[in-house]
C-alpha positions in Angstrom: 38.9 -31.7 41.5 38.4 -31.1 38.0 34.9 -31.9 38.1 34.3 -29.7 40.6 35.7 -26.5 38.8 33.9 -28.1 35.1 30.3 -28.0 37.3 31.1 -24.9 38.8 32.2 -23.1 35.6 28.5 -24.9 34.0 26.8 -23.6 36.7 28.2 -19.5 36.1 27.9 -19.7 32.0 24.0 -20.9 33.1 23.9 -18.1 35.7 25.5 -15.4 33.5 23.0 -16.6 30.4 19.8 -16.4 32.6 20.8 -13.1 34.1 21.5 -11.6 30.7 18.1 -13.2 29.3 16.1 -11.5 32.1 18.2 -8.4 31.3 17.4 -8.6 27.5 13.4 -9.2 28.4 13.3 -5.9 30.4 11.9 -8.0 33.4 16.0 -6.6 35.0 16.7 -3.4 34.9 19.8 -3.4 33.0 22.9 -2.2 35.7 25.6 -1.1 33.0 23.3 1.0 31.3 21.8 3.3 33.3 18.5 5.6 31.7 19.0 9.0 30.2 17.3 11.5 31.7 15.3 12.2 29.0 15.3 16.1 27.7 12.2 18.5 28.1 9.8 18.6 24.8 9.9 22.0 22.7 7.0 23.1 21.6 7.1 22.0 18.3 7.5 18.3 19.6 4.6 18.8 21.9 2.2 20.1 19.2 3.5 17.2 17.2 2.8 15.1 20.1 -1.0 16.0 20.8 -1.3 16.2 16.5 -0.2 12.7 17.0 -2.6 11.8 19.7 -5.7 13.5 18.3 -5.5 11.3 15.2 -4.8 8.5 16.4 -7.9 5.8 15.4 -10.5 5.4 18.2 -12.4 2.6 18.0 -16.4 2.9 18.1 -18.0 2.8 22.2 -20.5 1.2 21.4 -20.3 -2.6 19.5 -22.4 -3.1 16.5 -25.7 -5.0 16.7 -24.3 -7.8 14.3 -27.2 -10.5 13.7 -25.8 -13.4 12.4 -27.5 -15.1 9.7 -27.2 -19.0 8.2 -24.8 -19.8 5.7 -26.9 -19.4 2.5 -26.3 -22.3 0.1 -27.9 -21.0 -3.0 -27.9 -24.9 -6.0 -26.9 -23.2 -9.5 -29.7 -25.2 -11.3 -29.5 -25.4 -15.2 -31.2 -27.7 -17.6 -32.6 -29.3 -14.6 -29.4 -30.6 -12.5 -27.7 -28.9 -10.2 -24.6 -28.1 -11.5 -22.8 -25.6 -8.8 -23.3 -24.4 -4.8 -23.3 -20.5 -4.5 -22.2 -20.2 -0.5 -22.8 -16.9 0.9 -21.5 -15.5 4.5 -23.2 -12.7 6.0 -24.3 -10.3 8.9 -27.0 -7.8 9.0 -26.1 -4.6 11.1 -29.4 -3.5 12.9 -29.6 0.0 13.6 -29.8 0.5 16.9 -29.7 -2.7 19.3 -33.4 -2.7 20.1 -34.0 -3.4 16.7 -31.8 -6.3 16.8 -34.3 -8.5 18.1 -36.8 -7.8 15.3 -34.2 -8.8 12.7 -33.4 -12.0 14.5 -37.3 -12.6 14.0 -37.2 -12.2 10.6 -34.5 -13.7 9.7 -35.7 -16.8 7.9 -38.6 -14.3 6.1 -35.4 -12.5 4.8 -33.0 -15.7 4.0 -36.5 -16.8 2.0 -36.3 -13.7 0.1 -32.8 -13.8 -0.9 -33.1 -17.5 -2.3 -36.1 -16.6 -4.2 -33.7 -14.0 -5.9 -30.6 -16.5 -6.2 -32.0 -19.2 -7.5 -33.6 -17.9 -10.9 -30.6 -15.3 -11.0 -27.5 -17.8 -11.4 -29.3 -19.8 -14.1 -28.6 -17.1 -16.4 -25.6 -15.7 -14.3 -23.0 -18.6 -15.1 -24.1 -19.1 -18.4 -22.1 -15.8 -19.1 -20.0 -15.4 -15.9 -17.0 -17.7 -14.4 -17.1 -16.3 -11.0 -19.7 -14.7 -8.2 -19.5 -10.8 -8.4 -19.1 -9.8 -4.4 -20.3 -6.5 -5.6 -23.5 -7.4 -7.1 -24.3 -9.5 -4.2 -23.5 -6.5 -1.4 -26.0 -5.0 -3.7 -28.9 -7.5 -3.8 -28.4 -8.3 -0.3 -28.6 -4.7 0.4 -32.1 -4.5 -1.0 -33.7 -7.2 0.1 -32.5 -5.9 3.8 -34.3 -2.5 3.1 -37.1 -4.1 1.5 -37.8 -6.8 4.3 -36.3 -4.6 7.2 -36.9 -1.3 5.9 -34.7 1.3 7.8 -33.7 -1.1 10.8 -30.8 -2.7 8.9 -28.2 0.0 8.2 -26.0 -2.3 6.5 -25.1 -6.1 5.1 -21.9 -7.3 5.6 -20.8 -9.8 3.5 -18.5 -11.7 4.8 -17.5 -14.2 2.1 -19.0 -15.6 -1.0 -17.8 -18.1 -3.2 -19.1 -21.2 -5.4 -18.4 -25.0 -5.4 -18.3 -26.4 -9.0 -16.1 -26.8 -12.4 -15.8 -24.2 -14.5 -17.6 -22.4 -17.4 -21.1 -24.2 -17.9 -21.8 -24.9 -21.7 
């Protein structure tokens, strides 16, 4: 007998617990708390409301044509050993998508480019520098885009940039 009423008291704390989980959750309407009826909006609240609405952030209908290009791994070569990895991450946004394809086809003519630059840059670079400025690379990658691409590429994205070494070279 006493098991009985210990199983059956087990079995309404269970019950009661999964009732008031389902209740919590919003997946049962809640029968103790009935809804408000809610009051009309004056005006102010309305204006407020369509305020509210009308600059609220949208996001573009159209995706950008994003070309992704290879991971540039740019050596740091300086009195003939390669003493740091420059790793730059970026995208090239086409301007409209037909011209997507003709960036894809020149990408490696572009990636070539940008090395060309890199490599002579950063011998001088870390002599006087401890880190990569991201803003000076936006800035080179931004011109050789307009000068490979011309006015297909709106923009370069750079996505991450950062160097694999030990600290100031002497």
């Amino acid at each position: 007998m006493k098991r009985a009423i210990v199983i059956i008291l087990v079995m309404i704390l269970v019950a009661g617990g999964g009732a008031g989980g389902l209740i919590m959750l919003g997946i049962v309407p809640n029968p103790f708390n009935p809804k408000v009826a809610e009051k009309p909006l004056t005006a102010a609240e309305k204006a407020a409301a369509e305020l509210k609405e009308k600059n609220k952030f949208k996001p573009p209908l159209a995706a950008f044509p994003l070309v992704k290009m290879e991971d540039l791994v740019v050596p740091v070569i300086i009195d003939g050993k390669a003493q740091r990895r420059v790793m730059l991450i970026a995208r090239l946004v086409a301007t409209t998508p037909a011209d997507e394809a003709l960036v894809k086809a020149n990408l490696n003519r572009f990636q070539d480019t940008v090395i060309k630059d890199l490599v002579p840059y950063f011998q001088n670079y870390f002599l006087t520098h401890d880190i990569v400025d991201a803003v000076d690379m936006k800035a080179r990658l931004m011109r050789h885009a307009k000068t490979v691409y011309g006015e297909k590429v709106k923009d370069v994205l750079l996505v991450n940039t950062f160097e694999q070494g030990n600290g100031r070279i002497q």
